[in-house]
NUPABA-33286 format. One record per residue: x, y, z of N, C-alpha, C in turn. Coordinates in nm, 3 decimals, padded with zeros to 5 digits. Example, Ala and Ser with C-alpha at 12.3 -4.5 7.8 and 13.67 -1.06 7.14 Angstrom:
<rs>
       n.x       n.y       n.z      ca.x      ca.y      ca.z       c.x       c.y       c.z
    01.319   -00.569    00.780    01.230   -00.450    00.780    01.320   -00.330    00.780
    01.285   -00.225    00.708    01.367   -00.106    00.714    01.290    00.003    00.787
</rs>
This chain:
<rs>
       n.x       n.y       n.z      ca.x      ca.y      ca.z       c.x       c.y       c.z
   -11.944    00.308    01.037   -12.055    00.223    01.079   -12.117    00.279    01.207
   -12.233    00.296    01.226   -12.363    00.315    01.301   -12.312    00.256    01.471
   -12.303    00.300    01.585   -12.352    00.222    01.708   -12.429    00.113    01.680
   -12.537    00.160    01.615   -12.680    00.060    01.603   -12.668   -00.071    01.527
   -12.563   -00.053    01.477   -12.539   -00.161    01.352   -12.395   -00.222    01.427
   -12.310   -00.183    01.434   -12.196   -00.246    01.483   -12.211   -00.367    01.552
   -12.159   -00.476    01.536   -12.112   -00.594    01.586   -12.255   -00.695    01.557
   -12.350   -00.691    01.446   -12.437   -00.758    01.423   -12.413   -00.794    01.305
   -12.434   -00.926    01.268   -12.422   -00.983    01.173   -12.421   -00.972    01.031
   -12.413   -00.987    00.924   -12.475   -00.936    00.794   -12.616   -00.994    00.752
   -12.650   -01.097    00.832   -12.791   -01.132    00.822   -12.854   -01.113    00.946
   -12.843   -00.979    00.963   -12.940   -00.988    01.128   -13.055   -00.898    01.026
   -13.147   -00.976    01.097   -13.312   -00.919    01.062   -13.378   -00.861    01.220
   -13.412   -00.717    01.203   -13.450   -00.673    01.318   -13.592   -00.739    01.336
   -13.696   -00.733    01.249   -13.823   -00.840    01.266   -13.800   -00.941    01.284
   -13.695   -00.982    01.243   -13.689   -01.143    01.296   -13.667   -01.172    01.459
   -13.590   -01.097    01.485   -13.542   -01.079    01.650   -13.645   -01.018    01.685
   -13.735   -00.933    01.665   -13.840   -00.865    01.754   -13.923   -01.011    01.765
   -13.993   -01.077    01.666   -14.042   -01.183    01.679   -13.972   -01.288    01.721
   -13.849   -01.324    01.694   -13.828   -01.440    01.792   -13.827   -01.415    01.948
   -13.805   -01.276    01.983   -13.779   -01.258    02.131   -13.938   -01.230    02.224
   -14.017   -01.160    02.077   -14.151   -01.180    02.171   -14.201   -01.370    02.192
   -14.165   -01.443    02.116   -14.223   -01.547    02.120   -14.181   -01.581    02.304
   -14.068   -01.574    02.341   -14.006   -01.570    02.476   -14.057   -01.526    02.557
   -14.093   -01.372    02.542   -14.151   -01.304    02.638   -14.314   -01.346    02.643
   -14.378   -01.370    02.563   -14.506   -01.411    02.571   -14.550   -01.553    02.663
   -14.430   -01.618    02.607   -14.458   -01.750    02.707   -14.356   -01.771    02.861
   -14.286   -01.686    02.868   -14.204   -01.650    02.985   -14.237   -01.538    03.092
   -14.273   -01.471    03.018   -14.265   -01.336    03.077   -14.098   -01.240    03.070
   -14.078   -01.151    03.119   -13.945   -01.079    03.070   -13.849   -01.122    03.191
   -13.954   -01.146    03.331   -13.839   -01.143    03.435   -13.779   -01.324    03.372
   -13.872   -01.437    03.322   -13.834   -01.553    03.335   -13.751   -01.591    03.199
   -13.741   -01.473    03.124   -13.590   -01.485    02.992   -13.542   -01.424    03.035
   -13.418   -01.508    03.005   -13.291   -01.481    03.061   -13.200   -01.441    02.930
   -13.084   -01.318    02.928   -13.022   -01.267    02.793   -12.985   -01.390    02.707
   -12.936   -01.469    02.792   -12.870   -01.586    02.733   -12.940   -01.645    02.648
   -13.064   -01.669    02.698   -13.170   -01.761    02.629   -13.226   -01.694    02.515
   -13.281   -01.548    02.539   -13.267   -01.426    02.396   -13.145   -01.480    02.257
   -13.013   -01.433    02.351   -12.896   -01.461    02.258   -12.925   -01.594    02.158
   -12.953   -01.699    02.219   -12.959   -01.821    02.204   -13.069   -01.845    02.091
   -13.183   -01.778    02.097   -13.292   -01.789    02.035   -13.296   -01.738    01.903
   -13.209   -01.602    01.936   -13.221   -01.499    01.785   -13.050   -01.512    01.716
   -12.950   -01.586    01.799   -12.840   -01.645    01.708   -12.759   -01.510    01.688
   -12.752   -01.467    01.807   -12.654   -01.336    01.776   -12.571   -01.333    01.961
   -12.507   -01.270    01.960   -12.420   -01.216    02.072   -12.485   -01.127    02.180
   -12.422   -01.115    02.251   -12.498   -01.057    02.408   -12.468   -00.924    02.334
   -12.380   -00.891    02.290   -12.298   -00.729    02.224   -12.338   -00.703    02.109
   -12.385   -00.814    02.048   -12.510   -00.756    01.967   -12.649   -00.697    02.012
   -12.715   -00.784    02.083   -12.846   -00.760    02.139   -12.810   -00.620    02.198
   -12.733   -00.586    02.296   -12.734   -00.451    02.360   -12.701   -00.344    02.218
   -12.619   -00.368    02.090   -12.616   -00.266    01.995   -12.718   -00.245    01.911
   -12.794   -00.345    01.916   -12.923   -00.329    01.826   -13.073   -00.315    01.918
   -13.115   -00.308    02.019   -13.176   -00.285    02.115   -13.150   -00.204    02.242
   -13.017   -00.195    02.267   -12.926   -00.111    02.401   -12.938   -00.214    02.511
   -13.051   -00.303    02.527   -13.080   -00.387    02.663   -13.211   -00.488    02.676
   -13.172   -00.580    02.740   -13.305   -00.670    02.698   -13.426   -00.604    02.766
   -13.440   -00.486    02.808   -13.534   -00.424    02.858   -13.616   -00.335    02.716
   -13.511   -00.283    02.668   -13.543   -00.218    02.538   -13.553   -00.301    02.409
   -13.531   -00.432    02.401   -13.590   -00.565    02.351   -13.730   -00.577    02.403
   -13.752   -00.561    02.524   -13.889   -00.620    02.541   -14.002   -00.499    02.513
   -13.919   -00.381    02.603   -14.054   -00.270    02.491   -14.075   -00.241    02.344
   -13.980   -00.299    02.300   -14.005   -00.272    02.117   -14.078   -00.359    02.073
   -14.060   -00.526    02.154   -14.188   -00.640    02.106   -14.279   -00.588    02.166
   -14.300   -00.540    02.276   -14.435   -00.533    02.322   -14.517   -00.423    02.253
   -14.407   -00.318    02.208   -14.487   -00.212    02.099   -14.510   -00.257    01.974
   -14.391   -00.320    01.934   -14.458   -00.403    01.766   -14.538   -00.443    01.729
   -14.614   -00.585    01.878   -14.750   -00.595    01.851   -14.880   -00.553    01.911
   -14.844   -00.522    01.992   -14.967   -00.419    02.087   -15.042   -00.311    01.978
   -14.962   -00.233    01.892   -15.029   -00.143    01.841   -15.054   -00.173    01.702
   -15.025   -00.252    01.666   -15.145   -00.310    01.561   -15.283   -00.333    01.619
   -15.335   -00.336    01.705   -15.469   -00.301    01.749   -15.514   -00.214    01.763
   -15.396   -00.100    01.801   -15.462    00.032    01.785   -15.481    00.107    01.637
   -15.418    00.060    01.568   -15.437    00.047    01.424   -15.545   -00.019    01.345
   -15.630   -00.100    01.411   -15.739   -00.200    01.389   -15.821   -00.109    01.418
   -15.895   -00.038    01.538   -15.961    00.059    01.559   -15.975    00.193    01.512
   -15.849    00.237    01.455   -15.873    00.374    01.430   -15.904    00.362    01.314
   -15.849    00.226    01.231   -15.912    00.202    01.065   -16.054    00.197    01.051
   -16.110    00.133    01.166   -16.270    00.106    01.203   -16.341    00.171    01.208
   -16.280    00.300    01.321   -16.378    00.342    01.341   -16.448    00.464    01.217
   -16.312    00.493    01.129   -16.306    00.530    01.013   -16.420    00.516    00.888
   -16.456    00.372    00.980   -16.565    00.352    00.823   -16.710    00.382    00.802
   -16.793    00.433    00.708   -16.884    00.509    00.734   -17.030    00.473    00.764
   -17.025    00.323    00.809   -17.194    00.281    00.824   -17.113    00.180    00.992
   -17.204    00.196    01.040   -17.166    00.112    01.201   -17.168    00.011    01.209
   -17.229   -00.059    01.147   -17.193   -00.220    01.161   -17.066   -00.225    01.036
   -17.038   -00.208    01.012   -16.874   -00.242    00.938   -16.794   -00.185    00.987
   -16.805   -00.054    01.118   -16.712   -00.007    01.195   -16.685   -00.165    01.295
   -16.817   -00.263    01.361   -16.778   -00.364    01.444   -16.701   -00.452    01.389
   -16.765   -00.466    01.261   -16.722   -00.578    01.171   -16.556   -00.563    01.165
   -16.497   -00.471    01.112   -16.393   -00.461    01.130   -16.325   -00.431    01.251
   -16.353   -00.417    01.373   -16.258   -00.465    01.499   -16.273   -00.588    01.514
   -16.404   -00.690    01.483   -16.395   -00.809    01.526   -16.349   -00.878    01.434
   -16.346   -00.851    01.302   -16.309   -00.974    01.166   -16.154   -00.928    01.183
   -16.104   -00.780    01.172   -15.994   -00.752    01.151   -15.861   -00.817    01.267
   -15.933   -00.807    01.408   -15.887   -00.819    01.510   -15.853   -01.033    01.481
   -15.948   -01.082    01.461   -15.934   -01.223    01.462   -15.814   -01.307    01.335
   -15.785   -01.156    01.252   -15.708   -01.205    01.156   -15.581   -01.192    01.223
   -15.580   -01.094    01.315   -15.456   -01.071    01.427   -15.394   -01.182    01.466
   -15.525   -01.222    01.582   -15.482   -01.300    01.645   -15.455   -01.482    01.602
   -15.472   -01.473    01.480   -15.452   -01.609    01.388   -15.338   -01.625    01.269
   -15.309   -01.492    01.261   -15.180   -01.497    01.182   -15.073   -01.597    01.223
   -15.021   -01.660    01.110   -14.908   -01.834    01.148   -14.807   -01.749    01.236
   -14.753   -01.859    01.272   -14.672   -01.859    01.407   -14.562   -01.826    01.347
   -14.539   -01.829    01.251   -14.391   -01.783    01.133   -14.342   -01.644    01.150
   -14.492   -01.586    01.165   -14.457   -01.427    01.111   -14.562   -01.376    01.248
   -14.616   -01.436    01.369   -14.650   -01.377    01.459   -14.653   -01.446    01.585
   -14.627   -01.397    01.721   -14.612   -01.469    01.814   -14.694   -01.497    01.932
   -14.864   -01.460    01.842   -14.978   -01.470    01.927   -15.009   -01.378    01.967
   -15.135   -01.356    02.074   -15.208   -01.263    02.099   -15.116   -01.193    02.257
   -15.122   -01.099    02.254   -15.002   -01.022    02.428   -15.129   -01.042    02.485
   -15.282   -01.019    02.493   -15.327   -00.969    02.614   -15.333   -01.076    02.652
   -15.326   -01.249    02.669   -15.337   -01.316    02.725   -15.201   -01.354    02.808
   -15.118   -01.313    02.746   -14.941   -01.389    02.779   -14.885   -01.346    02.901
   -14.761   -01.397    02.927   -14.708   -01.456    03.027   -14.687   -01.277    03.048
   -14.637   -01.213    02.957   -14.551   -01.060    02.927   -14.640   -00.963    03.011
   -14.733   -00.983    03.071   -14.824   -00.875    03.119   -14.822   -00.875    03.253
   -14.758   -00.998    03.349   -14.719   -01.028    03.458   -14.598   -00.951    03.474
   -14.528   -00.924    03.409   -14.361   -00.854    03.458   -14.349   -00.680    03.385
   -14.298   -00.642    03.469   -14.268   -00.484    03.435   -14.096   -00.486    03.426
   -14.073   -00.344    03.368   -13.923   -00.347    03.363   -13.911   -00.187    03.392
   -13.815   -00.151    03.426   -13.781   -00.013    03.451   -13.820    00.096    03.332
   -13.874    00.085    03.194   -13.862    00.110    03.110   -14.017    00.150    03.000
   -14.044    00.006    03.086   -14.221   -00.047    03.021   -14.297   -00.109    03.145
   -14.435   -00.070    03.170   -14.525   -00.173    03.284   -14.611   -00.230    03.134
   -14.534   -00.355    03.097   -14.642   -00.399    03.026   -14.808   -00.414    03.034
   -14.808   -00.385    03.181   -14.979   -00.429    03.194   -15.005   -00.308    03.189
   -14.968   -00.199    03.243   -15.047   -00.064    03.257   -15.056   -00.015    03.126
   -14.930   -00.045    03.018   -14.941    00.025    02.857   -15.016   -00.078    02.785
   -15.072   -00.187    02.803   -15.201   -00.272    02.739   -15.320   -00.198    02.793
   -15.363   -00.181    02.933   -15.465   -00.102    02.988   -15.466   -00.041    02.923
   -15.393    00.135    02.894   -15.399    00.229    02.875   -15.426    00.189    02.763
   -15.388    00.125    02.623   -15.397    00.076    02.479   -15.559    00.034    02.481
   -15.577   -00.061    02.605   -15.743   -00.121    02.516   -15.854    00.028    02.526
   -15.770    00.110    02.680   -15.878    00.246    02.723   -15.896    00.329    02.588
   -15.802    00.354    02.561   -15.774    00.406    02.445   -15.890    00.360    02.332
   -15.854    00.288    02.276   -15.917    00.165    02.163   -16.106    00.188    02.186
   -16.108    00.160    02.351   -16.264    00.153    02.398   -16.311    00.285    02.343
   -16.231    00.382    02.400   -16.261    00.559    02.401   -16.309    00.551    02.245
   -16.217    00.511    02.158   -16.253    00.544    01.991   -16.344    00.495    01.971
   -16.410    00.351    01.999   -16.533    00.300    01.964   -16.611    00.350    01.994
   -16.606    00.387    02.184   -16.718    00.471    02.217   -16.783    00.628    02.144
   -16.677    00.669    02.093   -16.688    00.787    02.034   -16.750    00.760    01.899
   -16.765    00.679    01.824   -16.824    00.630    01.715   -16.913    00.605    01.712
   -16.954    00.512    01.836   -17.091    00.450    01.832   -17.199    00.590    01.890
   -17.123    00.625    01.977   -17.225    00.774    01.997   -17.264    00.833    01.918
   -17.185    00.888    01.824   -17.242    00.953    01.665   -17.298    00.893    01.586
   -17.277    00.731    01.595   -17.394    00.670    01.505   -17.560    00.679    01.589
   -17.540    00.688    01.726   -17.640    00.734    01.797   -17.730    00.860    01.761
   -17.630    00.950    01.720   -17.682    01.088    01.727   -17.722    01.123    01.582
   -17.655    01.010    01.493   -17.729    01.002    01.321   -17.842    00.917    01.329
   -17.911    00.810    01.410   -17.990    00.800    01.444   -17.930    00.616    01.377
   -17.864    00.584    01.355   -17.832    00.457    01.306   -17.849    00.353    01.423
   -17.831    00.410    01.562   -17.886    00.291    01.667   -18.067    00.297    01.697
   -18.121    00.190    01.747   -18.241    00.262    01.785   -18.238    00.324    01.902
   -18.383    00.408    01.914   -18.387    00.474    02.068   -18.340    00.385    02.184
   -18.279    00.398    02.253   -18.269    00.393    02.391   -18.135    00.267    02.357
   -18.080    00.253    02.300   -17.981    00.127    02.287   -17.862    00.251    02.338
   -17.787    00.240    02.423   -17.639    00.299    02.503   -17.535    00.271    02.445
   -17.469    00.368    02.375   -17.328    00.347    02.328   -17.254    00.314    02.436
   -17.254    00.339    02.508   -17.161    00.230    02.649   -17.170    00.157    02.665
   -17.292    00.049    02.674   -17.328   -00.044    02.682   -17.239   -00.171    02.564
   -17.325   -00.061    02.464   -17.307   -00.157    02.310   -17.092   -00.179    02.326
   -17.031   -00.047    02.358   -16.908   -00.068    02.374   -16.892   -00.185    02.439
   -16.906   -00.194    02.591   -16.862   -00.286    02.657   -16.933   -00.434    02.604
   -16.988   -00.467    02.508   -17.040   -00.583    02.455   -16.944   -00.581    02.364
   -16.906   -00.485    02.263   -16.841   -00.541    02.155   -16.662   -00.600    02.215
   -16.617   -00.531    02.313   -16.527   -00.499    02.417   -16.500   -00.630    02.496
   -16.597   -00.690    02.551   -16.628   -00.825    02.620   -16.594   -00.952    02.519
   -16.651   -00.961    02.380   -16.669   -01.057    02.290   -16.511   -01.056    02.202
   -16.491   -00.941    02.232   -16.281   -00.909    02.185   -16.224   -00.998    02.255
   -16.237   -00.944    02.365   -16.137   -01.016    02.480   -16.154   -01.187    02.469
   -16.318   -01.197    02.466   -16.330   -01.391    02.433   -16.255   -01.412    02.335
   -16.261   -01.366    02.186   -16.202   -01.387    02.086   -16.064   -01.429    02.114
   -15.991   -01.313    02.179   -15.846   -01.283    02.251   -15.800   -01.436    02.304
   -15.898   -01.465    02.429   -15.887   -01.578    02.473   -15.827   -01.739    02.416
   -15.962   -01.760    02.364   -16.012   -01.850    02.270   -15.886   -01.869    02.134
   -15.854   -01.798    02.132   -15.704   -01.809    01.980   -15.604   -01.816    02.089
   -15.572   -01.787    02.244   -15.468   -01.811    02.303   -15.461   -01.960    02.332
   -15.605   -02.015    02.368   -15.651   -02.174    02.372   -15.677   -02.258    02.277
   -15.633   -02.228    02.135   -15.614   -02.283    02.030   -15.711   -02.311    01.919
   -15.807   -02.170    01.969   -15.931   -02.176    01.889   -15.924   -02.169    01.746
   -15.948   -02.224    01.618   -15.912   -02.180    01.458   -15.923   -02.083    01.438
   -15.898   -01.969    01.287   -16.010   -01.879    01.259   -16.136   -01.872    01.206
   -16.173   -01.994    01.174   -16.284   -02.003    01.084   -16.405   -02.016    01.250
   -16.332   -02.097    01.347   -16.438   -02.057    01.426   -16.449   -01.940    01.539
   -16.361   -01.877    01.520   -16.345   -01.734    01.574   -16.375   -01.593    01.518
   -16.394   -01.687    01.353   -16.532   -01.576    01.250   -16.645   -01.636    01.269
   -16.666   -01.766    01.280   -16.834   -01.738    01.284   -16.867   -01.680    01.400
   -16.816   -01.655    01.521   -16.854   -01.614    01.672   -16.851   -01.484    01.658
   -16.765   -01.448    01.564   -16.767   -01.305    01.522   -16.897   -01.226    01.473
   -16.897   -01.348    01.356   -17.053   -01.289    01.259   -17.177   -01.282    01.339
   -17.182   -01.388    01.433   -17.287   -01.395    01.499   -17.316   -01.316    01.564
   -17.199   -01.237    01.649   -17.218   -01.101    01.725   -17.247   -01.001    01.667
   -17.257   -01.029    01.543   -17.279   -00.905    01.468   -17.397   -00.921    01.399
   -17.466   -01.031    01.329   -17.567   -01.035    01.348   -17.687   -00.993    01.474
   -17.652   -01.054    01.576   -17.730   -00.979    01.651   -17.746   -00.876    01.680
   -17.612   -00.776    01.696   -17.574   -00.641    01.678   -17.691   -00.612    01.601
   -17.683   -00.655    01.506   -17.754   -00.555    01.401   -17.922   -00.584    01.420
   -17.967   -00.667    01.460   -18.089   -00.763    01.487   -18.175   -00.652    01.622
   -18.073   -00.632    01.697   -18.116   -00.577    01.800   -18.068   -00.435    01.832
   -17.985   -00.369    01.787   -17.920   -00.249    01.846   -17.964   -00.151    01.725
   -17.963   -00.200    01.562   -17.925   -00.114    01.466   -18.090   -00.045    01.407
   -18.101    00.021    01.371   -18.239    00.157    01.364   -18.279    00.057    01.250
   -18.199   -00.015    01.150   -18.254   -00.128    01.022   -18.201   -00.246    01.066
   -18.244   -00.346    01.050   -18.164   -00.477    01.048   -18.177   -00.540    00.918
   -18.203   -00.431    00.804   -18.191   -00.496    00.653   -18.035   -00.512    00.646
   -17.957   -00.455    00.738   -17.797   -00.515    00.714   -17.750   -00.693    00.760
   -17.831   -00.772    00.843   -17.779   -00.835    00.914   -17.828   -00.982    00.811
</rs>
């Protein structure tokens, strides 16, 4: 038998523990869970948690990577797609399905949570969200420029600009589902941005 496996249960589910322990860290932060309360939550042993994670430090960077980069996965699918308003469409429709997925199988949105206040020797949760949305921005920006340079924006509309709008209306989205917004009304706020998007930024607005 495995280090990694030793002294864990026959029903230990590693998703299950990544999600029950982010639910903790999201509304705690990492310094304000305590192992005990981990242990307690995910129904296993202190000598488990350290064999299947090594440390509640390496518990908290694996939740914070589990769901953090499904967004970066949201963008690079996006920016992938070949007409520009369905590159937005999909960070903002895709992104809102994120942040609305049941509480069963997800433990809410990180950029609002408690988890971005505390660092650990291991992970600065806030600086690897920064670096994640810089990231994320960089790909859009790089997209929307070439739809610039295919001529799909009109003259003089700024792929920087248009970034930091689509960028701004994320983060509300972000918000707004941390404050208990539905999805049905966190798609129409969606569509609407994108309607206008297209109303005002796009070389046709026979898309909108």
């Amino acid at each position: 038998m495995s280090s990694t496996t030793r002294g864990r249960p026959s029903t230990f589910s590693r998703d299950r523990a990544i999600l029950g322990a982010a639910r903790l860290f999201w509304r705690h932060g990492y310094s304000g869970t305590s192992t005990r309360t981990l242990t307690t939550e995910l129904g296993i042993s202190t000598s488990s948690l350290y064999a299947a994670f090594g440390s509640k430090a390496g518990l908290f960077e694996e939740t914070v990577r589990t769901y953090a980069e499904r967004y970066r996965e949201i963008y690079q699918q996006a920016v992938a797609e070949p007409d520009v308003l369905a590159v937005i469409e999909r960070v903002l429709v895709d992104s809102v399905g994120e942040f609305t997925q049941s509480s069963e199988v997800h433990p809410g949105c990180l950029i609002s949570s408690a988890a971005l206040a505390d660092s650990t020797s291991t992970l600065d949760a806030r600086a690897y969200i920064a670096d994640l949305q810089a990231s994320n921005a960089e790909a859009l920006l790089t997209r929307l420029r070439q739809a610039a340079s295919d001529g799909e924006l009109r003259p003089g509309v700024s792929p920087e600009t248009l970034t930091s709008f689509i960028q701004s209306v994320w983060h509300g989205l972000s918000a707004q589902s941390n404050l208990g917004a539905g999805r049905d009304e966190l798609l129409d706020t969606a569509r609407l941005t994108l309607r206008l998007i297209a109303r005002q930024t796009l070389a046709t607005s026979s898309q909108a």
